[in-house]
TIRO-2110 file (N, C-alpha, C; in Angstrom, 1 decimal):
// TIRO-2110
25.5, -20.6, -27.0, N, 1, A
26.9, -20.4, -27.2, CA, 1, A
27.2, -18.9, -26.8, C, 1, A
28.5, -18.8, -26.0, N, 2, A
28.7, -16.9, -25.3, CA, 2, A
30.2, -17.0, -26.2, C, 2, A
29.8, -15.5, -26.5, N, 3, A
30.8, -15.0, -27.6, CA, 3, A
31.4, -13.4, -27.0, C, 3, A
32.4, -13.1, -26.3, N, 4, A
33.2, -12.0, -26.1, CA, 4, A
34.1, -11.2, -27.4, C, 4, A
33.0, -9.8, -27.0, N, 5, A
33.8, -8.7, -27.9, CA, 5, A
33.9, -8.0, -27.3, C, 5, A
35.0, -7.6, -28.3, N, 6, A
35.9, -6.1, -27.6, CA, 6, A
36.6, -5.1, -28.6, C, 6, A
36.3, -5.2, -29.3, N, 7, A
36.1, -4.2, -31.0, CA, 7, A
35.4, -4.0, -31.4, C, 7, A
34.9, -3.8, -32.5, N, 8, A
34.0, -3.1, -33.4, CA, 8, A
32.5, -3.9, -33.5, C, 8, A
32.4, -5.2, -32.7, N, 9, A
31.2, -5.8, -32.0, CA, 9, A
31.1, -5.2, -31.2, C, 9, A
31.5, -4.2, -30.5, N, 10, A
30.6, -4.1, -29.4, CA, 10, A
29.8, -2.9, -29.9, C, 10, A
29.3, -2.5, -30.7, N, 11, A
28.7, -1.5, -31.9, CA, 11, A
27.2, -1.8, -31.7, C, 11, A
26.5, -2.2, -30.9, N, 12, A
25.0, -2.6, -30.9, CA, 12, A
24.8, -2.5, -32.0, C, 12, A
24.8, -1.8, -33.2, N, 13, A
23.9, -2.1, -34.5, CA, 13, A
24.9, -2.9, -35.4, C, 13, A
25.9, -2.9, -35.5, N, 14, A
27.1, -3.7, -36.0, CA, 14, A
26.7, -4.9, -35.4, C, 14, A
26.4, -5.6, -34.6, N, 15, A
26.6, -6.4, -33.9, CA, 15, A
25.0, -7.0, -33.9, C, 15, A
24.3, -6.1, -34.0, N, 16, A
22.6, -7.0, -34.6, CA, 16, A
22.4, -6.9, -35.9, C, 16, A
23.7, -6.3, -36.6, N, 17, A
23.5, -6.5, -38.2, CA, 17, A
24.2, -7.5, -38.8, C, 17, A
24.8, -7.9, -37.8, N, 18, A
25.9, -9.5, -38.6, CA, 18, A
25.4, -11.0, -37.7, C, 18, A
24.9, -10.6, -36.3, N, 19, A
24.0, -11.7, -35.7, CA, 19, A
22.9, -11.3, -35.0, C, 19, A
22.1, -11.9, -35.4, N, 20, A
20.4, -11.3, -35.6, CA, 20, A
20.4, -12.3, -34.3, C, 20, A
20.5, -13.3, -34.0, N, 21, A
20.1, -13.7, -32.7, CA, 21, A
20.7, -13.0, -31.7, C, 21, A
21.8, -12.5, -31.4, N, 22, A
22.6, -12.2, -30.4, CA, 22, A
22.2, -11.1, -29.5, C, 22, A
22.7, -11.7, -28.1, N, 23, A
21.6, -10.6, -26.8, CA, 23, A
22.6, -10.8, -25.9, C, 23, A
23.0, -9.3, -25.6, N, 24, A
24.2, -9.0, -24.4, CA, 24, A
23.3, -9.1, -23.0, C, 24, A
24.7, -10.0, -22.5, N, 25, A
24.4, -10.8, -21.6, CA, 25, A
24.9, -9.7, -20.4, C, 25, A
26.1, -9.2, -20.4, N, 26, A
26.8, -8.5, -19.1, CA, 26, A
28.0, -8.2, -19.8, C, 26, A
28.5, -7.0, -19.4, N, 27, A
30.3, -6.5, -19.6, CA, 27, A
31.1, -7.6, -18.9, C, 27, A
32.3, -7.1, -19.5, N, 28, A
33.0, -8.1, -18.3, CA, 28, A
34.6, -7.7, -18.7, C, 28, A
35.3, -8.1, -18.5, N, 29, A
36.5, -7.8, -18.4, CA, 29, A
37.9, -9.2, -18.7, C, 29, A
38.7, -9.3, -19.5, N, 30, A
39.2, -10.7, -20.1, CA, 30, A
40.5, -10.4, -19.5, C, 30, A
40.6, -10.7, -18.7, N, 31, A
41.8, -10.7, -18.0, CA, 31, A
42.8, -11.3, -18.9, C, 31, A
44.2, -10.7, -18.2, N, 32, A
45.7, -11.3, -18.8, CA, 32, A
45.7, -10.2, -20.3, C, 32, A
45.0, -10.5, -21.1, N, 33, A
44.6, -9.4, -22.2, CA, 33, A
45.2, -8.0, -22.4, C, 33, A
45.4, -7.6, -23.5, N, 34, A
45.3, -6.0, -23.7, CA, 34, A
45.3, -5.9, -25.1, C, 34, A
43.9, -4.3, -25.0, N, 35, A
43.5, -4.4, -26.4, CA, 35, A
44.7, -3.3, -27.2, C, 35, A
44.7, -3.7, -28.4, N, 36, A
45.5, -3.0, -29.6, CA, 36, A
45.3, -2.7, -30.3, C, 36, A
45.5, -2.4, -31.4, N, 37, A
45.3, -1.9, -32.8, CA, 37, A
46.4, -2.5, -34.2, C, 37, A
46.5, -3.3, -34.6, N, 38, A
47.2, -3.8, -35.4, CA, 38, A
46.7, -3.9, -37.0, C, 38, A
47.7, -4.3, -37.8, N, 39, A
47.2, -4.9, -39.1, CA, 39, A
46.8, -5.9, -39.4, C, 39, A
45.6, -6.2, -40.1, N, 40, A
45.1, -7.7, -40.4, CA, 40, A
45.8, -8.0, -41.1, C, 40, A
47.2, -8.3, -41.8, N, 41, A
47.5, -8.8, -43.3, CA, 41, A
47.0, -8.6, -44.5, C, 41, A
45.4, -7.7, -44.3, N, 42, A
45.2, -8.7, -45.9, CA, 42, A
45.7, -7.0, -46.7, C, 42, A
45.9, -7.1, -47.6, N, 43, A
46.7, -5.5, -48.7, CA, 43, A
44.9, -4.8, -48.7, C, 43, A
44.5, -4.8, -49.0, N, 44, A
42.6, -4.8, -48.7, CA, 44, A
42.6, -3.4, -48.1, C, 44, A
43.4, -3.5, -46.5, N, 45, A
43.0, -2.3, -45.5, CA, 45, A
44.3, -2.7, -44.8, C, 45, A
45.4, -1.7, -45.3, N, 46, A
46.4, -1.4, -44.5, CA, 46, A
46.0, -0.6, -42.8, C, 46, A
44.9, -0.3, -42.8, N, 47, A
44.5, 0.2, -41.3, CA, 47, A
44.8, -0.7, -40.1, C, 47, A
44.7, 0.0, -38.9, N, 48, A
44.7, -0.9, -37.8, CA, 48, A
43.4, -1.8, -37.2, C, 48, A
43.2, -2.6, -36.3, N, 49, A
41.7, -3.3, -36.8, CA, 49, A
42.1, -4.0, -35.4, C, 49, A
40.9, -4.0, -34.0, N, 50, A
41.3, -4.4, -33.0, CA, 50, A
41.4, -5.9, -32.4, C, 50, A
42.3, -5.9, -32.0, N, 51, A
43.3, -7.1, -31.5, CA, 51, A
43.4, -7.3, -30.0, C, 51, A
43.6, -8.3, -29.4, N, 52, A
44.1, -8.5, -28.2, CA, 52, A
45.5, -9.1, -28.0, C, 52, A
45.7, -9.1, -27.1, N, 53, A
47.2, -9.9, -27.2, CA, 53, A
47.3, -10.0, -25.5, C, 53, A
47.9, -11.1, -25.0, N, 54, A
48.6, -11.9, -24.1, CA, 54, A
49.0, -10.5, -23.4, C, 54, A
48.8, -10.4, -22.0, N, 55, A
49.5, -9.8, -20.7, CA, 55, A
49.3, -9.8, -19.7, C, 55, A
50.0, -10.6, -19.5, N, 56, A
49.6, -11.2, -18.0, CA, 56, A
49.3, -9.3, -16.8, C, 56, A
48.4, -9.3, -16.2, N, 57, A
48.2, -8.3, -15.2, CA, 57, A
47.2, -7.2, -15.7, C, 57, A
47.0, -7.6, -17.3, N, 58, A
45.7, -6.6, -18.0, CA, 58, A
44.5, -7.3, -18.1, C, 58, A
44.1, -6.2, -18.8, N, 59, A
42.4, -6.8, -18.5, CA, 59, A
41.9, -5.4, -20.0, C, 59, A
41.3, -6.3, -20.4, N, 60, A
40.1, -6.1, -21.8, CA, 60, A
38.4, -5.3, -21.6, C, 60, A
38.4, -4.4, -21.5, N, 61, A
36.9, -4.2, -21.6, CA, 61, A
36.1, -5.1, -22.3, C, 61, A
34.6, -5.8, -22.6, N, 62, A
34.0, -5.8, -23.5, CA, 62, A
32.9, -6.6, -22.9, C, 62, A
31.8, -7.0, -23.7, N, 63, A
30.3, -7.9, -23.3, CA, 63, A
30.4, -9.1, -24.2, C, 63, A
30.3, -9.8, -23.2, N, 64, A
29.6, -11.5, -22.9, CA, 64, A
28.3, -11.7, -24.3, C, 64, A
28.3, -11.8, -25.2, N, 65, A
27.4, -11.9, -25.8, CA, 65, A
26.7, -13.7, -26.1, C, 65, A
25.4, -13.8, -26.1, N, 66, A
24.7, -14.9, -26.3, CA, 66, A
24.8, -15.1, -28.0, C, 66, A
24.7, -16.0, -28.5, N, 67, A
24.7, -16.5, -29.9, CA, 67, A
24.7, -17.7, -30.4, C, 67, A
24.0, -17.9, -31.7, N, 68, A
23.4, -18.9, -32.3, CA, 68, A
24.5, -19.2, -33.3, C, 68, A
24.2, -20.4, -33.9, N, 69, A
25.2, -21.2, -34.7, CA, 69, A
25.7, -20.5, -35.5, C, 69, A
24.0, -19.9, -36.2, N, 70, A
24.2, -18.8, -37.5, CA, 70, A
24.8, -17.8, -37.1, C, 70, A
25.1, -17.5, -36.4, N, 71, A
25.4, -15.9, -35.7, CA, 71, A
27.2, -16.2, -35.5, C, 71, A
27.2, -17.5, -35.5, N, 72, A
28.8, -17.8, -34.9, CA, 72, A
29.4, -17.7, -36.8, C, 72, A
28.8, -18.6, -37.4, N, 73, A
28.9, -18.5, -38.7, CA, 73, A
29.1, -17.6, -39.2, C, 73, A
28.4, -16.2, -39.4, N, 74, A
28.5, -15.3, -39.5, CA, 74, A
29.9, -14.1, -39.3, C, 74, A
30.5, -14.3, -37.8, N, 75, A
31.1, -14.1, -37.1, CA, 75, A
32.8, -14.8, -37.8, C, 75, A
32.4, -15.6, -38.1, N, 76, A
33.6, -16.4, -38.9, CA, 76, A
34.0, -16.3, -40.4, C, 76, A
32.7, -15.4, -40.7, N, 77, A
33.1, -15.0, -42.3, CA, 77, A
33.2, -13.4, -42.1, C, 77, A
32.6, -12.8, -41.4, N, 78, A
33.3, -11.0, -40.7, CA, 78, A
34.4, -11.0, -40.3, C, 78, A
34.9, -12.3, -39.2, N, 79, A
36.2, -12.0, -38.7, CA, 79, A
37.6, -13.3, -39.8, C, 79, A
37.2, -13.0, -40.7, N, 80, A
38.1, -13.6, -41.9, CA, 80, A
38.8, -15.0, -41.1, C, 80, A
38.0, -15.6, -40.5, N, 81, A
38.5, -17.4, -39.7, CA, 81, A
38.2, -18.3, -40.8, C, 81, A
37.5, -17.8, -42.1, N, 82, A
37.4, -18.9, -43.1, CA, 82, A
38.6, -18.8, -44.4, C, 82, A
39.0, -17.6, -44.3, N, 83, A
40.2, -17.8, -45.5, CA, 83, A
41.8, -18.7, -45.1, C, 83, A
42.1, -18.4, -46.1, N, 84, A
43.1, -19.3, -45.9, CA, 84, A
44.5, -18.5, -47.1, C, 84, A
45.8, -17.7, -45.7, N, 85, A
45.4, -17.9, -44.2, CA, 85, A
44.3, -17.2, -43.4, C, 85, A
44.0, -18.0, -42.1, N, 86, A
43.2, -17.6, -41.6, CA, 86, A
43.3, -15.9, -40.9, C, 86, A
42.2, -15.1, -41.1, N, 87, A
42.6, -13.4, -40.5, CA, 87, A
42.8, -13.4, -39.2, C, 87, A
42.0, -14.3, -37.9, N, 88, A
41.6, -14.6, -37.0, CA, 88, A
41.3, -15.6, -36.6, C, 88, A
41.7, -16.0, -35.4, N, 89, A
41.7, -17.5, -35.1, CA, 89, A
40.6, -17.6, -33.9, C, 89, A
40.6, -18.5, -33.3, N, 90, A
39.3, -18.5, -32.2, CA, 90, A
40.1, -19.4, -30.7, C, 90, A
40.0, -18.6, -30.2, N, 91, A
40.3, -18.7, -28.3, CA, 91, A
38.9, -19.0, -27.6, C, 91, A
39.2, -19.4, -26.8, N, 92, A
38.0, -19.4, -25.4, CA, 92, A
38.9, -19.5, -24.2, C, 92, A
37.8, -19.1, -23.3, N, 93, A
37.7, -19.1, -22.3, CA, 93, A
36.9, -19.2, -21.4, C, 93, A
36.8, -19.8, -20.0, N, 94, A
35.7, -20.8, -19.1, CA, 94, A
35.0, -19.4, -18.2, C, 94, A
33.7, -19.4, -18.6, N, 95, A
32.9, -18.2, -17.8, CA, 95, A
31.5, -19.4, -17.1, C, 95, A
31.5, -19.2, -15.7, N, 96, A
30.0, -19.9, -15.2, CA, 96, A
29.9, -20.8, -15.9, C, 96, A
31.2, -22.2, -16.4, N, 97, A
31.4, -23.5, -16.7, CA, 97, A
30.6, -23.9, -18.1, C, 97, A
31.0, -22.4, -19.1, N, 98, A
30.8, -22.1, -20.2, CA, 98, A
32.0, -21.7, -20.8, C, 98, A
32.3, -22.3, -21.9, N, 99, A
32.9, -22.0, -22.9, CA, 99, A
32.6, -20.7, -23.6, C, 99, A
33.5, -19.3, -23.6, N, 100, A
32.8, -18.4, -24.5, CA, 100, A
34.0, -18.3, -25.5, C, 100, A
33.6, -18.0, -26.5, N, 101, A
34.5, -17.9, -27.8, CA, 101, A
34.8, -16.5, -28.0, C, 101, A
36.1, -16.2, -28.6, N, 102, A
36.8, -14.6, -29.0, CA, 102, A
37.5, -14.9, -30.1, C, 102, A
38.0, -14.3, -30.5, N, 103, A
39.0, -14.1, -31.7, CA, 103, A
40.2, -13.2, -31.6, C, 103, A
41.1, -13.5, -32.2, N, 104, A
42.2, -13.0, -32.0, CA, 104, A
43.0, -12.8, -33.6, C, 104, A
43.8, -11.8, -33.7, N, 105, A
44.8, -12.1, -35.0, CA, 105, A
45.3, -13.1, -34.8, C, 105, A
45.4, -13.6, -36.5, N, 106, A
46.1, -14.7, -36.3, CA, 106, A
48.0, -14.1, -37.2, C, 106, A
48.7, -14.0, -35.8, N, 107, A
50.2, -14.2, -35.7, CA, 107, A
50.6, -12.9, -35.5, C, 107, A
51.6, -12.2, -35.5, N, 108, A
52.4, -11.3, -34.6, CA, 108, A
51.3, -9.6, -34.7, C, 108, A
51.2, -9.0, -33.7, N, 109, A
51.1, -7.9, -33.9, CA, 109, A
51.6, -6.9, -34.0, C, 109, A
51.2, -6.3, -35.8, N, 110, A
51.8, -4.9, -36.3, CA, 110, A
51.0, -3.6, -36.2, C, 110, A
51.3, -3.1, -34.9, N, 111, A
50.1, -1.7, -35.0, CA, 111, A
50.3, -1.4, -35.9, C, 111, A
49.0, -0.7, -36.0, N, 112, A
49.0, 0.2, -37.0, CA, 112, A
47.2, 1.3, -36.4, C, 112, A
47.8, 2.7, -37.1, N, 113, A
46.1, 3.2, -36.5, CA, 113, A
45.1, 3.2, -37.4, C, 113, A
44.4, 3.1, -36.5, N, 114, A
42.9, 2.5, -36.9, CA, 114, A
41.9, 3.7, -38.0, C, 114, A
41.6, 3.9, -38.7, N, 115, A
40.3, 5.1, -39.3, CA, 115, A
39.4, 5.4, -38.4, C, 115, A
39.2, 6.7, -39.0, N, 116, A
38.4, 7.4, -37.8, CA, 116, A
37.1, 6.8, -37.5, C, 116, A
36.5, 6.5, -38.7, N, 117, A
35.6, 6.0, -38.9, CA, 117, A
35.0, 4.5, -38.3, C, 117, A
36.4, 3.8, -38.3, N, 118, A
36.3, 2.4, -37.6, CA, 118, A
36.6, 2.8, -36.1, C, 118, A
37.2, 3.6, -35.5, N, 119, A
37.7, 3.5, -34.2, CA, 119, A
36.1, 4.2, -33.3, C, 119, A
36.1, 5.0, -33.9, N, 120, A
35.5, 6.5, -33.5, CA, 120, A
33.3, 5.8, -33.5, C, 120, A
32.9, 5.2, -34.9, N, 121, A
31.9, 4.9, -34.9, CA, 121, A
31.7, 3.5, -35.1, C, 121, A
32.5, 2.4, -34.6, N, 122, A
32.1, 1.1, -34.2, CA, 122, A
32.6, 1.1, -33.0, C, 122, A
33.7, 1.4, -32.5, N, 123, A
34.7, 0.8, -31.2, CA, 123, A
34.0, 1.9, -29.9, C, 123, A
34.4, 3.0, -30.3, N, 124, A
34.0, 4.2, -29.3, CA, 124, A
33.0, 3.7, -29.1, C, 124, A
32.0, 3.7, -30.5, N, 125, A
30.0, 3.8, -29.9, CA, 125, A
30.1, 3.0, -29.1, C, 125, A
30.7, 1.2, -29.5, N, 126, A
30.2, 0.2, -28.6, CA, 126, A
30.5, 0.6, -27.5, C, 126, A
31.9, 1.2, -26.8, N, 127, A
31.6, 1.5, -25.7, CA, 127, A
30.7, 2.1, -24.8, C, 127, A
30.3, 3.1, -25.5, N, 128, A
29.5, 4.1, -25.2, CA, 128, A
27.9, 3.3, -24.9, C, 128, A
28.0, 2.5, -26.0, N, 129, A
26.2, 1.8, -25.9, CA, 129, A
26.5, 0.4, -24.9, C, 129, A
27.7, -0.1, -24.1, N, 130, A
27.3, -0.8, -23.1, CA, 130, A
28.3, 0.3, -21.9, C, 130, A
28.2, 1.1, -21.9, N, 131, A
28.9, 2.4, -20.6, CA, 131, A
30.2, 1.5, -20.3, C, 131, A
30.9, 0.9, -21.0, N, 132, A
32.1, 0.6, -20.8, CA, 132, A
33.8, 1.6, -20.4, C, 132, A
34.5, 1.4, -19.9, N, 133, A
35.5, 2.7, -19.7, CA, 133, A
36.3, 3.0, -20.6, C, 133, A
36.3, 4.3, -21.1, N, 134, A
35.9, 4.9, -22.2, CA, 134, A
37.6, 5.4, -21.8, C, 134, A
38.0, 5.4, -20.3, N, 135, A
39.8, 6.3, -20.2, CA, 135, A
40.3, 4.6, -20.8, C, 135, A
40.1, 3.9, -20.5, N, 136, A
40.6, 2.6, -21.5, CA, 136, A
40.9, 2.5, -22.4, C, 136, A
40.0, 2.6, -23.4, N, 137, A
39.9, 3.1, -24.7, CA, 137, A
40.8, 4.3, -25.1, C, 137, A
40.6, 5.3, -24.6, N, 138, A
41.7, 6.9, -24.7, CA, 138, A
42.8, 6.2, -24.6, C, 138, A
43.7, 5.3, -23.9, N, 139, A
44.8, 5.3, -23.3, CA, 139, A
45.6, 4.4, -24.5, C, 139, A
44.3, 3.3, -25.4, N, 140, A
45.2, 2.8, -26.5, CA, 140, A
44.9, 3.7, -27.3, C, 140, A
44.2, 4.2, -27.5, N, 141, A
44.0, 5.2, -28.5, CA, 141, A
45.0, 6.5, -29.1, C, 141, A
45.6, 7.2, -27.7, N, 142, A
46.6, 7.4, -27.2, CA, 142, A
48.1, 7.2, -28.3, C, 142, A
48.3, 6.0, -28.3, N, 143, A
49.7, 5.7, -28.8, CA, 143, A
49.3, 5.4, -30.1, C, 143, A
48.3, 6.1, -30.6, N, 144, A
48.1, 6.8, -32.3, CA, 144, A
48.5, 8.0, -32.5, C, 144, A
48.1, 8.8, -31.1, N, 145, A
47.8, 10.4, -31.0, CA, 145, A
46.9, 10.6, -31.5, C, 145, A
45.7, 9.6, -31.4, N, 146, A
44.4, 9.6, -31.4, CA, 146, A
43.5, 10.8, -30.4, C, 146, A
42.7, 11.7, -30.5, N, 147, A
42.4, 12.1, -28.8, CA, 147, A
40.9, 12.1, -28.8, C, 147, A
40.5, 11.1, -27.7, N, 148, A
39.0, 11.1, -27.5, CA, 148, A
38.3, 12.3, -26.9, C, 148, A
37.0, 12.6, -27.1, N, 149, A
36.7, 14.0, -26.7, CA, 149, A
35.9, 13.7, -25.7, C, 149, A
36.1, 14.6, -24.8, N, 150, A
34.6, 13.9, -23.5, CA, 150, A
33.2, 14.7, -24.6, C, 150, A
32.5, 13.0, -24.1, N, 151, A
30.9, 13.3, -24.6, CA, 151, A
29.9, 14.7, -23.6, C, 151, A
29.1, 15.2, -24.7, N, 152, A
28.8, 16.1, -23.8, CA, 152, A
27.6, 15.5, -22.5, C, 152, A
END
């Protein structure tokens, strides 16, 4: 099963600490997309928490990831698709006549910015640990008045 992230999965150790089978496959880019920062709903963590949303002419940084049932399982109790309502819903789309699965909030997007700690050491690292484009990242980051620093 191929599973696309573009938030706080793309964290290599985030991401072998919630699915132990899972092995990046290649970056790739989700067209139509663009990533944001919004609120989950739940009172829990008024913070922002990364989202995609519909636009036609964008495109999403993130990696193709391989995964196991358990690892989808897993994935579905991290990204809140088991409560009710659900935090996140599940999308696909057709890669090399594969179904890969994403997530998305489930219903309108309300930015909101993100902690430093969630943006800076899950979202940032992951880019950084698959060399993903990092002015991408800066540019939503940006409409927090967030400001990324160049790595030395």
């Amino acid at each position: 099963m191929l599973y696309f992230a573009y938030g706080s999965n793309l964290c290599k150790k985030q991401m072998l600490d919630r699915c132990k089978d899972s092995k990046d496959l290649e970056n790739y880019y989700l067209n139509d997309y663009k990533l944001c920062f919004c609120w989950n709903g739940l009172s829990s963590n008024p913070n922002g928490v990364a989202n995609v949303v519909k636009e036609i002419g964008s495109k999403v940084p993130g990696v193709i990831y391989e995964i196991s049932k358990s690892d989808e399982d897993e994935l579905d109790r991290c990204e809140g698709f088991n409560r009710t309502p659900k935090v996140y819903i599940k999308k696909c789309f057709k890669y090399k006549d594969q179904n890969v699965l994403f997530y998305v909030l489930n219903g309108k997007c309300d930015p909101r910015k993100p902690i430093e700690n969630y943006w800076k050491d899950k979202v940032y690292q992951g880019y950084k640990d698959h060399q993903l484009d990092t002015k991408y990242l800066k540019d939503v980051l940006n409409n927090f008045d967030i400001k990324l620093k160049k790595s030395p």
